[in-house]
Structures are given as structure tokens and as C-alpha cells.
N, C-alpha and C positions, 0 to 999 in steps of 0.2 A: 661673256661678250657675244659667244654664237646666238645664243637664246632671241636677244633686242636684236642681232641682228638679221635674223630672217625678218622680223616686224619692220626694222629700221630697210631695208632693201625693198620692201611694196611703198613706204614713204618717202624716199628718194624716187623712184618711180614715179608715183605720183603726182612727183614736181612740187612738193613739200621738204621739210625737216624738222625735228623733232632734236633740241638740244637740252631737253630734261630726264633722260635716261637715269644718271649717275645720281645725283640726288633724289631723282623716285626711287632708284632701289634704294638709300638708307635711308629715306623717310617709309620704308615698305616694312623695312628690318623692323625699326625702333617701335612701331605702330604694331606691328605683330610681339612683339616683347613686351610693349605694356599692355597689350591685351590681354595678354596669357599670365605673365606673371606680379599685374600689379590689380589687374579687373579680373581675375581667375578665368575667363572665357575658355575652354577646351580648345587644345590647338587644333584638331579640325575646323573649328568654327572658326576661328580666330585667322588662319591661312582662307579660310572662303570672304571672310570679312574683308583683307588685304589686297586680294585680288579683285575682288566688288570695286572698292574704292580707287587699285591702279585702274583697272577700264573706266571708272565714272570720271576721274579726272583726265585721262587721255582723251572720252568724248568728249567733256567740256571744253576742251583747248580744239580738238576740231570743231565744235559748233561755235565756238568763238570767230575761227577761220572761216566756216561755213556762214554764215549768217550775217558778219559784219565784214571780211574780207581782209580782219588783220592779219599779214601775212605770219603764219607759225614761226618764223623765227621769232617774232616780238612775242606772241602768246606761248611760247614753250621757252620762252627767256623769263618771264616772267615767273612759270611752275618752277621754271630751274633754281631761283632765288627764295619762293616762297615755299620752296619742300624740303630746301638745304636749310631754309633758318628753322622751318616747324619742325625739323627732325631732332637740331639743337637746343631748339626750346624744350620740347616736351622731355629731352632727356639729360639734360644740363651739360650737355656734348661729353656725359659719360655712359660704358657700354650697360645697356641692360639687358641683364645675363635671364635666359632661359633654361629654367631647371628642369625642364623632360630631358632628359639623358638620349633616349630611343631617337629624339628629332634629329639628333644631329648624325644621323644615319643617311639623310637625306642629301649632304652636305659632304660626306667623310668616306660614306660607304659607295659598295661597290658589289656589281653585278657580273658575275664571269670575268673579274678582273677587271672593268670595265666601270672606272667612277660615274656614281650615279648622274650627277646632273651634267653628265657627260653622255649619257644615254639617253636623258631628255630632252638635250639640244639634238641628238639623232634624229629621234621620234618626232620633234616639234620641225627638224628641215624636211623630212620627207612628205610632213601636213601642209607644210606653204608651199614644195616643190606642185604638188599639186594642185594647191588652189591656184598658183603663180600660173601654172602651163594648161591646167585639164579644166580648169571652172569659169563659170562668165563672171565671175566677182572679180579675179584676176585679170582677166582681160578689158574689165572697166577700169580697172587702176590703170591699166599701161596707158588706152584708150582716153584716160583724165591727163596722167602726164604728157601725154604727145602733143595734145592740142582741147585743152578742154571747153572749149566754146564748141568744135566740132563735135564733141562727144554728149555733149548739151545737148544741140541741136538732133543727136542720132537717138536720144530717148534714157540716154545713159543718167543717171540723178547725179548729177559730180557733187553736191554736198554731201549728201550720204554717206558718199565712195571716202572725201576729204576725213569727215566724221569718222567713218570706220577706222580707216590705217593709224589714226593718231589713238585710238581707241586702241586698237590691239598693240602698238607698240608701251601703253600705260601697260598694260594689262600684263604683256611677258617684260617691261622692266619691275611688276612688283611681285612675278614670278621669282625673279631672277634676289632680289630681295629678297625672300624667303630659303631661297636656298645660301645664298652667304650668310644670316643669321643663324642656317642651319647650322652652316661648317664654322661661325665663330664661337656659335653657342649663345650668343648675344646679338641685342639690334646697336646697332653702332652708326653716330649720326656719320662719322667719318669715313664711311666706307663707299666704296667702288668712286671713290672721285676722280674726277677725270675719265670715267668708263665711255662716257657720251661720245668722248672724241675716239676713242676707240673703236666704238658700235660703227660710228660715220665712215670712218677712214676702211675697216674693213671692206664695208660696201663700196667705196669708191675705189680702192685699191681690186677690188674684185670685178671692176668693170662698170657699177651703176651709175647710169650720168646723174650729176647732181642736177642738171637739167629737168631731166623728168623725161618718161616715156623709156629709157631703154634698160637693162639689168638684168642679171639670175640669179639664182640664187647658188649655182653649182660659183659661180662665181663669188659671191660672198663667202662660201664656204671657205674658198681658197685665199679671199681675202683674209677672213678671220684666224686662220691657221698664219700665217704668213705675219699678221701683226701680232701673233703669239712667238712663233720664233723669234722674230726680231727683239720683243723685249724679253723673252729668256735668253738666246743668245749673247745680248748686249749685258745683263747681269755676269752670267758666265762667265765671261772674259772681262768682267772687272772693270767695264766701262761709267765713268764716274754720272750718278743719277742727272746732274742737270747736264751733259752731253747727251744722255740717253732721252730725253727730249728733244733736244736739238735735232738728231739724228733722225727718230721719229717724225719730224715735222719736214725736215727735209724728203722727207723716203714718202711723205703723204703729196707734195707739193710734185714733185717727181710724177708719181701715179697719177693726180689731175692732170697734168702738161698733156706726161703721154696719152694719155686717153681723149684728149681735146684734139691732139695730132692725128690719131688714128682713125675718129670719129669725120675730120675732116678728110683726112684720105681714103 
């Protein structure tokens, strides 16, 4: 969830949204599994191939926005449905198991104690803390979300900027795919469903206006921790699965309010 959502936080930002997460990462899995073990491709190639293809379809849904002005929720509604069915097509919504044994290192294993793709959501927030605060890329994003006709007018290319953040939120959700087919061992069309609303809520919960123009990422951070407690938490104590959304939608609903209240005072 950390992973999309440093991407998914410059996209709220930018006064977009991106609700294709969850089905790009298991159409990321299952496309990485049949490459590997039904087309023999070597899983280096095959993980460069997966990530290739999440940034070309995260550009195409921004140059869709960009170009014709459909707002991203109808164009990442649409990826959302057409990578949930092609994940179940190509694999007849059963898992396809990847036989490198060493992959699922990437997925299981662990650095100083310290699981791996737990190390690379690290690595990957202190790379957007950056670009977010220290570089003029980030500063165009905030710059588009605030008021993008101004930022137009200041020299700023707001389709580019629109093009990018949907680009790179493709790119780390088929990241994020590779590494859960890491830890299942398999591509699985079923998997990370619902993550979408997860990714979202972190960053709103963490302070990003769904507006556009304001967010951090220290914030998402805390977002993303926080929607992790709450639904290990709520397992723990035995709270039955369909209350456990309830609860969750409540607790996300709560987060927008407050932050609509405090943004106005």
C-alpha cells in the first residue's frame, strides 16, 4: 500500500485520482507469471517487461486526461475493469505459479531483519520526499493542483505534469505486483483487491486534499501506517470481515470531514 502511495499522494495533489491500483497490480502478477513460466522469458526481463507496460498504461490514461480532458476518474475506471477482466482472462482466475524459488526472496525475505519490500517502500518515500519538496517537478505538481490554468499561464506544461503522476502511480502499482507475486509464488488475478481504496484513503487520511494543491508525504506515511493498524487491529480482536469495512469507511469519511473543517479554519 506504502509503495502506490507515495505515487498516489503527487496524484491527489495534482487534483487527479487514479482508481486502478488494485487490479494493475494483479494484472502485473499474472503478466509477470505467464511470462516467465509459460513464454520462458528470464525473470529479469520479464519484471523490466511488467514495469514497461505499468508506466505505458499509467501514461496512456494521463494522455487520455491530458489531451481530451476526460476527467481520470472515468479513464482509470475504465483500466480498473479492463485489467481486472484481462488478468482473469489470461489466467482463467487461477494462480500461475512461478517456479524460481530465489524470487520469492523478494517478497518473503529480509534485510537486517527488516522485510524486503518493506525496505523498498523506505527507499522509494525518501525518492518522492525529495522530488515532492527539493525539485521543480514537484513543485509543478502542487503548482497544477492549486490552480492549473495559473500554472499554465506561469510556463508550467500541466499536461505533461497530469501525464507523469498517472504514469508513475502505473509504474509503482506494477511494482507493487511483482512483489506480491513475489511473496505468493504465483500471479493471482485476485489479488490486492480493494488496495485502490486503501492507497486513496492513506493519503487522505494523511492530510492530502482530494482537492488538489495541498499534501506530504510524511503525511501519507502516517496515513498508510494507521490504515494498516486499523485493519490488523480490527482482525485481532475478532471483528467480523463485513463490520471491518464498515468501520473502515467510517474512519475514511471521518478523515475527509476533519480535514475539510480544518482546511476551512
Amino acid at each position: 500500500v506504502g509503495i502506490i502511495a507515495w505515487g498516489m499522494t503527487l496524484v491527489l495533489v495534482g487534483g487527479e485520482i487514479d482508481i486502478s491500483p488494485g487490479p494493475a497490480v494483479a494484472f502485473a502478477g499474472v503478466l509477470l507469471a505467464l511470462l516467465n513460466s509459460r513464454f520462458g522469458v528470464p525473470l529479469p526481463v520479464s519484471v523490466l517487461i511488467v514495469l514497461a507496460v505499468g508506466l505505458a498504461l499509467g501514461l496512456s490514461a494521463g494522455a487520455i486526461r491530458a489531451r481530451w480532458g476526460v476527467p481520470t476518474f472515468v479513464t482509470t475506471l475504465a483500466l480498473w475493469s479492463a485489467l481486472r477482466g484481462s488478468a482473469q482472462l489470461t489466467s482463467d482466475t487461477l494462480p500461475v505459479p512461478i517456479p524460481d524459488a530465489t524470487f520469492q526472496w523478494w517478497g518473503n525475505g529480509s534485510l537486517f531483519g527488516v522485510p524486503v519490500p518493506a525496505v523498498i517502500a523506505a527507499l522509494l518515500l525518501g525518492i518522492f520526499w525529495v522530488v515532492s519538496t527539493r525539485l521543480p517537478f514537484g513543485r509543478s505538481v502542487y503548482a497544477v493542483g492549486g490552480n492549473a490554468e495559473a500554472a499554465r499561464l506561469s510556463g508550467i506544461p500541466v499536461a505533461a505534469v497530469r501525464t507523469a503522476i498517472l504514469g508513475i502511480t502505473g509504474a509503482l502499482s506494477a511494482l507493487t505486483g511483482v512483489l506480491i507475486a513475489s511473496r505468493l509464488g504465483s500471479g493471482n488475478a485476485g489479488a490486492a483487491e480493494g488496495m485502490e481504496f486503501d492507497v486513496i484513503a492513506a493519503g487522505v487520511v494523511g492530510g492530502t486534499a482530494l482537492s488538489g494543491g495541498r499534501g506530504r508525504m510524511v503525511g501519507t506515511l502516517l496515513g498508510v501506517l494507521f490504515i494498516a493498524l486499523l485493519a490488523n487491529g480490527l482482525v485481532l480482536i475478532g471483528v467480523n470481515p463485513y463490520v471491518q469495512s464498515i468501520v473502515r469507511g467510517v474512519v475514511i469519511l471521518v478523515a475527509v470531514l476533519a480535514n475539510v473543517v480544518v482546511r476551512r479554519d
